[in-house]
TIRO-2110 file (N, C-alpha, C; in Angstrom, 1 decimal):
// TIRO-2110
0.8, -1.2, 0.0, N, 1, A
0.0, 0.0, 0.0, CA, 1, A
0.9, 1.2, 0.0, C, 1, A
0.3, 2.4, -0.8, N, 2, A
1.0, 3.3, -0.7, CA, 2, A
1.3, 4.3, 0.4, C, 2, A
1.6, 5.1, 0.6, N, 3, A
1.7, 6.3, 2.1, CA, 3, A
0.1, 6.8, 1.8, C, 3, A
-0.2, 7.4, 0.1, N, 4, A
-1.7, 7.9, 0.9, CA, 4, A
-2.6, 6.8, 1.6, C, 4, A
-2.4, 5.6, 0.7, N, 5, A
-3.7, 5.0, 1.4, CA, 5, A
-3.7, 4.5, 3.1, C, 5, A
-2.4, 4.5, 3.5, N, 6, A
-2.4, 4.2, 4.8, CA, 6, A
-2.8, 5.2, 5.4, C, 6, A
-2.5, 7.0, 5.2, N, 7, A
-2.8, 7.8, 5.6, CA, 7, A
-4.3, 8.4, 5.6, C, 7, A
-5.2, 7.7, 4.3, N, 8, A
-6.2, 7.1, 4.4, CA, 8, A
-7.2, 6.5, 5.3, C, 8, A
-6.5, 5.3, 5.4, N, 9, A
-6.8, 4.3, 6.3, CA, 9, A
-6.5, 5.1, 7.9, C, 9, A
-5.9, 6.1, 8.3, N, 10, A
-5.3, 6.0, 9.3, CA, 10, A
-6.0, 7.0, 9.6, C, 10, A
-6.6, 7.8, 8.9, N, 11, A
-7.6, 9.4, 9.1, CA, 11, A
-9.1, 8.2, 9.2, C, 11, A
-9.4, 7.8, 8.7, N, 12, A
-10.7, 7.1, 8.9, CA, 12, A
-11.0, 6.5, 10.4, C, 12, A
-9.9, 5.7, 10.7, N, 13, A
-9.5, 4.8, 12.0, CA, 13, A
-9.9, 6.2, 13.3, C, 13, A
-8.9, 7.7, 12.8, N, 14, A
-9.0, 8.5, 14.0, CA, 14, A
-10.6, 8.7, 13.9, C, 14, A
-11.3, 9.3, 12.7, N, 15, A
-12.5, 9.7, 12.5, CA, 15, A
-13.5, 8.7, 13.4, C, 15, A
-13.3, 7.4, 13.1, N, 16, A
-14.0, 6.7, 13.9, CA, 16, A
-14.2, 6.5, 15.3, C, 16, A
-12.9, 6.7, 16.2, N, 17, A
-12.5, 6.6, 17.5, CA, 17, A
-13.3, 8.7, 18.1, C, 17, A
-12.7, 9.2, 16.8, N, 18, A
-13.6, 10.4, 17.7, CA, 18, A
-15.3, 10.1, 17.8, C, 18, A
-15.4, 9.7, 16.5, N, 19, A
-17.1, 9.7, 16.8, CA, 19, A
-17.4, 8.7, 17.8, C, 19, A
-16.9, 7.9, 18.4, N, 20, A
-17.2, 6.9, 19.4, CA, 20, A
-16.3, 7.8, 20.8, C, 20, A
-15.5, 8.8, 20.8, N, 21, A
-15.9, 9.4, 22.0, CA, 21, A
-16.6, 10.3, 22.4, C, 21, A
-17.1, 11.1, 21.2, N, 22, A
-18.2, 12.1, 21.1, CA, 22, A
-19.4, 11.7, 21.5, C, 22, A
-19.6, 10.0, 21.7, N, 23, A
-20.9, 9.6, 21.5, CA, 23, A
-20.6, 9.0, 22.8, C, 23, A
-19.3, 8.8, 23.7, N, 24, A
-19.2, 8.3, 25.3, CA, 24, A
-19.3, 9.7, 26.2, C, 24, A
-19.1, 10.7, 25.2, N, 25, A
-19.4, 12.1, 26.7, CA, 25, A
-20.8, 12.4, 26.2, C, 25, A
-21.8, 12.7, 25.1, N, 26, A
-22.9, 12.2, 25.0, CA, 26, A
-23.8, 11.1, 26.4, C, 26, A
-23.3, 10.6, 26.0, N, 27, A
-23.9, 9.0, 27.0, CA, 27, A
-23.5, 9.6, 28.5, C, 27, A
-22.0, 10.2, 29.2, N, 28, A
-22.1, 10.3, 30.1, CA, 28, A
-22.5, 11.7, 30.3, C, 28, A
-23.2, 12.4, 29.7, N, 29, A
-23.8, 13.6, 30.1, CA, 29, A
-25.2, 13.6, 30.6, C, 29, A
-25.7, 12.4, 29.3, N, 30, A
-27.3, 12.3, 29.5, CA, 30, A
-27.4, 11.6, 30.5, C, 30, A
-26.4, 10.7, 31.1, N, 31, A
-26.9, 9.8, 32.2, CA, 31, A
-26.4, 10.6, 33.7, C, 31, A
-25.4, 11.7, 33.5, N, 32, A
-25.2, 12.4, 35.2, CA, 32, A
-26.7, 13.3, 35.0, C, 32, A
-27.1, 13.7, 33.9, N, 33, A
-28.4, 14.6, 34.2, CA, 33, A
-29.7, 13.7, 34.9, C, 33, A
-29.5, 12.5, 34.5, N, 34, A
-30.8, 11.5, 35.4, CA, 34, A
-30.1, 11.3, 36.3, C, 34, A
-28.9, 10.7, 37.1, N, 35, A
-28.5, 10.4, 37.8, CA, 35, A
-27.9, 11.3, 39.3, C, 35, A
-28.0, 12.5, 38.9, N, 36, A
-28.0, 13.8, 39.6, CA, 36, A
-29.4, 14.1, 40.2, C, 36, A
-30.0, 14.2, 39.2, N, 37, A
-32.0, 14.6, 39.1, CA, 37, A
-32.5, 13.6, 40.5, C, 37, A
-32.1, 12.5, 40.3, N, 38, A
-32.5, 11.2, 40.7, CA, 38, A
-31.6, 11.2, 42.4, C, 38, A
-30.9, 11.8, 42.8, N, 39, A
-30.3, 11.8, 44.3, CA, 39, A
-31.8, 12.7, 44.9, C, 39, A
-31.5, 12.3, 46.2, N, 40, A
-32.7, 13.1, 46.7, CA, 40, A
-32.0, 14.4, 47.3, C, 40, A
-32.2, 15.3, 46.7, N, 41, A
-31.7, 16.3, 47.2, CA, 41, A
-32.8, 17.6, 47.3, C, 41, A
-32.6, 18.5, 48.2, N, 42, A
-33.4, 19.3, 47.8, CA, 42, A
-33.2, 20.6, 46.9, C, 42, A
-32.1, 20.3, 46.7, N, 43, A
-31.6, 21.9, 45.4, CA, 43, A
-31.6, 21.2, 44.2, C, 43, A
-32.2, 21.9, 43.0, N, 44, A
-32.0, 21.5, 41.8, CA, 44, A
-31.2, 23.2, 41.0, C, 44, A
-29.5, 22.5, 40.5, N, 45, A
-28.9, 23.4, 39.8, CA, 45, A
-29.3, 23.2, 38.5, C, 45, A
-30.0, 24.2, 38.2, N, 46, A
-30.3, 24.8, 36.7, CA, 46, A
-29.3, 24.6, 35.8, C, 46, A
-28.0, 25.6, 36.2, N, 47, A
-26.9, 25.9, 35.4, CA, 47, A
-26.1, 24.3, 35.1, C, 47, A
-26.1, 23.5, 36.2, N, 48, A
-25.6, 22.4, 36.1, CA, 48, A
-26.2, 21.5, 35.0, C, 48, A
-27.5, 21.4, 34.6, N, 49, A
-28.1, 20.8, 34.0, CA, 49, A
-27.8, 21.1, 32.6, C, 49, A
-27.9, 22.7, 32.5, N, 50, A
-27.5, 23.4, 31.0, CA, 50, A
-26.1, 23.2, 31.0, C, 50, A
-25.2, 22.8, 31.4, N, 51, A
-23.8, 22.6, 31.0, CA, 51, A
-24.4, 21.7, 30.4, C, 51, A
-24.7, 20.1, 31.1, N, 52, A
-24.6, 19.1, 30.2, CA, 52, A
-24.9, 19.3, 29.1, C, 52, A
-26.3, 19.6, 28.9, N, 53, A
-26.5, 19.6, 27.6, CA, 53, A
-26.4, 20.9, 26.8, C, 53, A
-25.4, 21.6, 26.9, N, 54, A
-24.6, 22.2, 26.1, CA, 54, A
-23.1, 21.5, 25.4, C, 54, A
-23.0, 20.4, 26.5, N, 55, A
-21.6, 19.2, 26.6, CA, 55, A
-22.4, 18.8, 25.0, C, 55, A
-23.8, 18.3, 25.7, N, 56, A
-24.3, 17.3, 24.8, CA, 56, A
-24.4, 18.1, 22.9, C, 56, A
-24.6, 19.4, 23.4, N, 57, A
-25.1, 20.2, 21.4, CA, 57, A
-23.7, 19.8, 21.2, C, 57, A
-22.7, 20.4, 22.2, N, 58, A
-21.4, 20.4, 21.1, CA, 58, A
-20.8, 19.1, 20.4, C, 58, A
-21.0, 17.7, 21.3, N, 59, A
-21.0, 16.7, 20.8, CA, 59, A
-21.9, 16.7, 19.9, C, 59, A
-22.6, 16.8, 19.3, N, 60, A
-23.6, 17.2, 18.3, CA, 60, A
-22.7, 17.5, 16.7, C, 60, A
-22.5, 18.5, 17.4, N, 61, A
-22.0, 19.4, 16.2, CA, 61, A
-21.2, 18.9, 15.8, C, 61, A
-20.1, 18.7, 17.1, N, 62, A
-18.9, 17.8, 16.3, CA, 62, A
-18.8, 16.7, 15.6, C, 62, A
-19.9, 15.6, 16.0, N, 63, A
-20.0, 14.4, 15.1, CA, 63, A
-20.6, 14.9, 13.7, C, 63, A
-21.7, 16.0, 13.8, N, 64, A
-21.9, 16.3, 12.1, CA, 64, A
-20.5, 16.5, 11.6, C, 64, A
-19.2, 17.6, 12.2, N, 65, A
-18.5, 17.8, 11.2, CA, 65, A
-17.4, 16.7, 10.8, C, 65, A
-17.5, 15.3, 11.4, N, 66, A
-16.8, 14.1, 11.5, CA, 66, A
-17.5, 13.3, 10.3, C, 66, A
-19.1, 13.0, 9.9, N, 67, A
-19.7, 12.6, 9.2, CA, 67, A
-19.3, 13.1, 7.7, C, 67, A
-19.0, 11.9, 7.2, N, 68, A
-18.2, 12.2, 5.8, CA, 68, A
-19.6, 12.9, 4.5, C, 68, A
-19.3, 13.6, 3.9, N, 69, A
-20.1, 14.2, 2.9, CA, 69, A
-21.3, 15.0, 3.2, C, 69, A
-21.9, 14.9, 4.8, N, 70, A
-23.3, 15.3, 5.1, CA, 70, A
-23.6, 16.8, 4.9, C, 70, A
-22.8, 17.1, 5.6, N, 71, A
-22.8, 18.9, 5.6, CA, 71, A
-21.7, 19.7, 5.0, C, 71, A
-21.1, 19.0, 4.3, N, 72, A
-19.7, 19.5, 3.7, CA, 72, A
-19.8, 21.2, 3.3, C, 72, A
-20.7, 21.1, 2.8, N, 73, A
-20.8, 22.4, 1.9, CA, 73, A
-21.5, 24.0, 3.0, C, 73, A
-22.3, 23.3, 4.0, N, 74, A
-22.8, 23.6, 5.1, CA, 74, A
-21.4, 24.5, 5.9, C, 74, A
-20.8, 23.3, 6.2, N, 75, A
-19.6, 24.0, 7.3, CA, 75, A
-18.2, 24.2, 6.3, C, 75, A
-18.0, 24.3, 4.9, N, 76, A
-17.6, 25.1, 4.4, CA, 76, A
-17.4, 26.6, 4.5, C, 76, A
-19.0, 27.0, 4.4, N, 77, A
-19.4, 28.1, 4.1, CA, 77, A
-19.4, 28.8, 5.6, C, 77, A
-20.0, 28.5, 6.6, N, 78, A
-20.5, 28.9, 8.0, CA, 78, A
-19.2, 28.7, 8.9, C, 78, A
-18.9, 27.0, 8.5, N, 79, A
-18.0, 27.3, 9.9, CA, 79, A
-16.6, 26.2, 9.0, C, 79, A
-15.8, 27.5, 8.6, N, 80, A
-15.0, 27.0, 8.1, CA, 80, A
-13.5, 25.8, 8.9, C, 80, A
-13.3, 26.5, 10.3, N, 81, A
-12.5, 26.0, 10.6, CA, 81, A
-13.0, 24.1, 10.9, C, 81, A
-14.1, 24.2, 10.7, N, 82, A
-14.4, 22.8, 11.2, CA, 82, A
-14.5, 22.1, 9.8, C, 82, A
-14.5, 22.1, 8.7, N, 83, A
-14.7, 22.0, 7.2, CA, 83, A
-13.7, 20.7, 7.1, C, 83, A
-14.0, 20.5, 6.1, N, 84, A
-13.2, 19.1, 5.6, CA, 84, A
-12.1, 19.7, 5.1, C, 84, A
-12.0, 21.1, 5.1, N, 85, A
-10.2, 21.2, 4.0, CA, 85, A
-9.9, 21.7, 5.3, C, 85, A
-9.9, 22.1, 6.7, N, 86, A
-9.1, 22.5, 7.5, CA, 86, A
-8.2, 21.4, 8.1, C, 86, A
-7.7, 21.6, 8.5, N, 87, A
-6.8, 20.8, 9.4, CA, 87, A
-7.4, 20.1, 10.7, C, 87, A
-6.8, 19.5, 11.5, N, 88, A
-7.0, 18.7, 12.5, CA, 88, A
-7.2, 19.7, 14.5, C, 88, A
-6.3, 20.7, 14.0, N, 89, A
-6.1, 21.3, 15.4, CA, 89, A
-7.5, 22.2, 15.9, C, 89, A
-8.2, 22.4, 15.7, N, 90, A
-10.1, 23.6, 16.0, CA, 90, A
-10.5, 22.1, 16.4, C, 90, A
-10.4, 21.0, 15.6, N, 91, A
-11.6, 19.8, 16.5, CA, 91, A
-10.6, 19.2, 17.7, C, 91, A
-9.2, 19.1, 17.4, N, 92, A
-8.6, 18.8, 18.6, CA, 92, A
-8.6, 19.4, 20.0, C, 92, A
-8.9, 20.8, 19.5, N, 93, A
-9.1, 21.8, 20.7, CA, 93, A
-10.8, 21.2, 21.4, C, 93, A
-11.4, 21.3, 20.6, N, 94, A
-12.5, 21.1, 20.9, CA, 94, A
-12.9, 19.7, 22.0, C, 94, A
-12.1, 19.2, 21.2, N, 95, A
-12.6, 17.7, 22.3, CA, 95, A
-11.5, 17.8, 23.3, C, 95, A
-10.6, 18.8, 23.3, N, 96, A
-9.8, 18.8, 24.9, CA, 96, A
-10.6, 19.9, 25.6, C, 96, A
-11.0, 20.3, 25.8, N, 97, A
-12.5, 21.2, 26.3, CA, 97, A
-13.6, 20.0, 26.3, C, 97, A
-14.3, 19.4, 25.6, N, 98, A
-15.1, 18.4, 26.1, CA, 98, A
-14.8, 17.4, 27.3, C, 98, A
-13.6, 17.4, 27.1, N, 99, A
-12.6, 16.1, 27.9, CA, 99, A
-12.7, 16.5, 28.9, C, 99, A
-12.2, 17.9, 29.4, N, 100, A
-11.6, 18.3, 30.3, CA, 100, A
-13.0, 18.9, 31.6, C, 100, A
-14.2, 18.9, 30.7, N, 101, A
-15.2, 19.5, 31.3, CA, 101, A
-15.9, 18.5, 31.9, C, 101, A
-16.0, 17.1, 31.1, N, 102, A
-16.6, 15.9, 31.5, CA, 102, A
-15.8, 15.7, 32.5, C, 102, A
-14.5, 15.8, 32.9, N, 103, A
-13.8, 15.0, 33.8, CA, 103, A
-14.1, 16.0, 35.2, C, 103, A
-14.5, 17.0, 34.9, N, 104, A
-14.5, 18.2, 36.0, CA, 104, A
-15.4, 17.8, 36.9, C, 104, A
-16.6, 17.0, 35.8, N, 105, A
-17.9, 16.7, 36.9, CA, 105, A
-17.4, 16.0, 37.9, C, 105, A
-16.8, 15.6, 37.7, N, 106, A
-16.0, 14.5, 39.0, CA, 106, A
-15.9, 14.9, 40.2, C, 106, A
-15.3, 15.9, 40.0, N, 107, A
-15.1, 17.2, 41.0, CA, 107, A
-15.9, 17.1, 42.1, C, 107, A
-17.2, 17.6, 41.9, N, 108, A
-18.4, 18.4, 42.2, CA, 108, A
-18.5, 16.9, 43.9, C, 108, A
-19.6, 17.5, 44.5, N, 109, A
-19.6, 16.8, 45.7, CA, 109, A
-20.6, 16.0, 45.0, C, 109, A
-22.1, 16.5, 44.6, N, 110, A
-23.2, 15.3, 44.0, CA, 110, A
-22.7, 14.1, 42.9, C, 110, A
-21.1, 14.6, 42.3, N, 111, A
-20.7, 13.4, 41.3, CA, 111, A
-19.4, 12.9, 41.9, C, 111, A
-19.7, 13.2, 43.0, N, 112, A
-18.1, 12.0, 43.2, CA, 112, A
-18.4, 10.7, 43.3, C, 112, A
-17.6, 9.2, 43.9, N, 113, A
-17.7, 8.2, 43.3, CA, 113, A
-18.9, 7.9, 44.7, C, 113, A
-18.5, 8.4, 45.7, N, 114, A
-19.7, 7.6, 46.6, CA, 114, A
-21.1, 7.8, 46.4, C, 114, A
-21.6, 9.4, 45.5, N, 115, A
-22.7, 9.7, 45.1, CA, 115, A
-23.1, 8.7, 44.0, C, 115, A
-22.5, 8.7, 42.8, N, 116, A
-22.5, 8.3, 41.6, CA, 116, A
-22.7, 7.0, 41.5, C, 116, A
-21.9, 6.0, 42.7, N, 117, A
-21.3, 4.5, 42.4, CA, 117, A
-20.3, 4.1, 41.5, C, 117, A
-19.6, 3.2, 41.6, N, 118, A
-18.5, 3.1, 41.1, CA, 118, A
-18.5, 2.6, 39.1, C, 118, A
-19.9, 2.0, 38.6, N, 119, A
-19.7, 2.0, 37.5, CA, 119, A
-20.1, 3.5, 36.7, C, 119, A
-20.7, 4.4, 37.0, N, 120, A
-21.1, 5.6, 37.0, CA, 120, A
-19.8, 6.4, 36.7, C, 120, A
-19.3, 6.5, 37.6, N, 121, A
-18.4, 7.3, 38.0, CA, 121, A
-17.2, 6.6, 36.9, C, 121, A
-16.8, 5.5, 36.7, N, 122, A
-15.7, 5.0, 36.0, CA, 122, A
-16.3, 5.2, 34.0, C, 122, A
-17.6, 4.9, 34.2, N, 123, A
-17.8, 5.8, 32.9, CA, 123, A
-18.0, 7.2, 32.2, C, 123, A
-17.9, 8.1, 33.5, N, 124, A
-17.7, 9.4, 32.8, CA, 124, A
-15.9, 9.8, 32.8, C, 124, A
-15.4, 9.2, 33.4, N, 125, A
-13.8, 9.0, 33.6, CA, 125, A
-13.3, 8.3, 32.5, C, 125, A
-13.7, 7.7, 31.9, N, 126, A
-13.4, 6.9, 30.9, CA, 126, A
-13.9, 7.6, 29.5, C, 126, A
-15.1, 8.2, 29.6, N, 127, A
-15.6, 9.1, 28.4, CA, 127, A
-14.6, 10.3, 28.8, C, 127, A
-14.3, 11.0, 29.7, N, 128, A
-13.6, 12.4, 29.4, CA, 128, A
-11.8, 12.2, 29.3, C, 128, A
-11.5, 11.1, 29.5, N, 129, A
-9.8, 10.2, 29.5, CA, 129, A
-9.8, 9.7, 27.8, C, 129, A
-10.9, 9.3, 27.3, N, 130, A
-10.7, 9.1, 25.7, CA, 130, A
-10.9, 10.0, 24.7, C, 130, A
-11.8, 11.1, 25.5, N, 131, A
-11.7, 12.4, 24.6, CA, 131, A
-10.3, 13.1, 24.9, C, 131, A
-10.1, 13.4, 25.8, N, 132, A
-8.8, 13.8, 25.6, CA, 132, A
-7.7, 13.3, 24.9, C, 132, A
-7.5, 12.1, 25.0, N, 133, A
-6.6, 11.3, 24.2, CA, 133, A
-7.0, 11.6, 23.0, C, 133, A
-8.0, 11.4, 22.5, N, 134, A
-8.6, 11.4, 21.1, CA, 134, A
-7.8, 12.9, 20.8, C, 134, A
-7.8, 14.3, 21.4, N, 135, A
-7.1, 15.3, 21.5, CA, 135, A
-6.1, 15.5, 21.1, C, 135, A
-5.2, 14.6, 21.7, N, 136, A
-4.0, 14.7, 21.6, CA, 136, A
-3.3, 13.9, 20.0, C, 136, A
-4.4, 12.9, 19.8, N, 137, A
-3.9, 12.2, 18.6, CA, 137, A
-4.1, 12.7, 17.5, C, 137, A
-5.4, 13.9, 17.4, N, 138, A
-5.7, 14.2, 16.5, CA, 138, A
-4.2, 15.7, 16.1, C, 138, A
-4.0, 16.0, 17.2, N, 139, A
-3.0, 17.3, 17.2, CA, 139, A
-1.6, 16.2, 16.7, C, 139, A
-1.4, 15.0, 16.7, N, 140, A
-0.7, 14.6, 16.4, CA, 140, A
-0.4, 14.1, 14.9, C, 140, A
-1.6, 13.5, 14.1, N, 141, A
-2.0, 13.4, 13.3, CA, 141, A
-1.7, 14.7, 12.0, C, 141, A
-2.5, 15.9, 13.0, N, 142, A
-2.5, 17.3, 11.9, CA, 142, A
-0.8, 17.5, 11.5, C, 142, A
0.0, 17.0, 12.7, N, 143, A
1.2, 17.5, 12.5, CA, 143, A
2.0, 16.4, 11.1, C, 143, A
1.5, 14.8, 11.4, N, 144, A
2.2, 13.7, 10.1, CA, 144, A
1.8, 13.9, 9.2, C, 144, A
0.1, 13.7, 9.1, N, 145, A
-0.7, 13.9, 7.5, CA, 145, A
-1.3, 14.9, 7.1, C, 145, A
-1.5, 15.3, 6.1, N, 146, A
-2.3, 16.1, 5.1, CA, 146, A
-4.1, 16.4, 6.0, C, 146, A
-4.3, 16.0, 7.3, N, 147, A
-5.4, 16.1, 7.8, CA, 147, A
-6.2, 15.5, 6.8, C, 147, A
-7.4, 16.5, 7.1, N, 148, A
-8.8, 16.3, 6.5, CA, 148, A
-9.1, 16.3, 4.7, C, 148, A
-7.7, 16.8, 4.2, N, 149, A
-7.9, 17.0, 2.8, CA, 149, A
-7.8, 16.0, 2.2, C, 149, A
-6.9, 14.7, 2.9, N, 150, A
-7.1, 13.5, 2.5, CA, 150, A
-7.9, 12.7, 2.1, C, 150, A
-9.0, 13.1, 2.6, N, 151, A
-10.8, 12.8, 2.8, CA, 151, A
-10.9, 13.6, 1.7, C, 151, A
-11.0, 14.4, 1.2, N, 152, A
-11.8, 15.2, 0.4, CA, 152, A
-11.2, 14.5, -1.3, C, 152, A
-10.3, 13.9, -1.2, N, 153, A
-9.8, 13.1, -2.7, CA, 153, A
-10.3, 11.7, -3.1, C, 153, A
-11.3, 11.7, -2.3, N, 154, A
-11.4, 10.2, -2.2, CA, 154, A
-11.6, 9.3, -3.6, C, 154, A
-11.7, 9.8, -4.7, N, 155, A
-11.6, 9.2, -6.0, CA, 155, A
-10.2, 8.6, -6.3, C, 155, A
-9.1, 9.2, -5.6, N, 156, A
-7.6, 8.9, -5.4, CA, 156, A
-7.3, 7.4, -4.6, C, 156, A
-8.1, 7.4, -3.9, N, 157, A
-7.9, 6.4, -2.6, CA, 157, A
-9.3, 5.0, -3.4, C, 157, A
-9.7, 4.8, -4.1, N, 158, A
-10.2, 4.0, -4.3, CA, 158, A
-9.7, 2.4, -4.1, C, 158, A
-10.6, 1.6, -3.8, N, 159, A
-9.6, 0.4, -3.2, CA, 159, A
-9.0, 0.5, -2.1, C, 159, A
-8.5, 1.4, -1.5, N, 160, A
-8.0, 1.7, -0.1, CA, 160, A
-8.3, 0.6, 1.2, C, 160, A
-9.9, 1.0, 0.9, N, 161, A
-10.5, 0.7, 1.9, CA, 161, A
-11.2, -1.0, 1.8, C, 161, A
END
């Protein structure tokens, strides 16, 4: 095989690992908002609730701009840095802020592990531990390969896959 098609193969493999951690801080957002809700407490934080699902849109967004051909022309136009000809570092930032925010819940006194329980607790630790990494690979990535433009030749790469 040649260097593009591994480089190919090797942008698809990242693309897929982000959209499977986009979709583990997803999972642990919507479950600390029932799982919070659900302690008997007598305060209910608003603002707390709207982080998550603000966690949750931006996971959103991000997997549209990971989805090969859907919106191309969309986040071309609107939001270029996330586009298929940009490079790797604006979504790598992005899921180190997702990472970093999911792992923060941890923090908090209602999400620590004796609130939460221990499979709870090891799955939002585990969704904000793979976004990060996913972070760091993709900033690694932008620096070996041609990023996202790789993707955009795919008439080149035929057979590749």
């Amino acid at each position: 095989m040649g260097n593009s098609k591994v480089g190919y193969i090797i942008l698809n493999v990242i693309r897929a690992l982000n959209i499977i951690s986009l979709l583990a801080c997803m999972l642990a957002a919507g479950a600390l908002m029932v799982k919070t809700s659900d302690l008997h407490t007598s305060t209910f934080n608003l603002f707390d609730a709207a982080e998550k699902v603000l966690v949750i849109l931006i996971c959103l967004f991000l997997l549209l701009t990971e989805t090969p051909r859907l919106l191309w022309s969309y986040f071309a136009r609107n939001w270029p840095l996330f586009s298929h000809t940009s490079g790797f570092l604006t979504l790598s930032l992005a899921l180190l802020f997702v990472g970093v925010d999911v792992l923060s819940w941890l923090t908090k006194e209602k999400t620590d592990m004796a609130h939460l329980g221990g499979d709870f607790y090891r799955m939002v630790l585990a969704a904000g531990i793979m976004t990060i990494l996913m972070s760091a690979i993709n900033i690694v990535a932008k620096r070996g390969l041609t990023a996202r433009q790789v993707r955009g030749f795919k008439s080149e790469f035929e057979g590749a896959v």
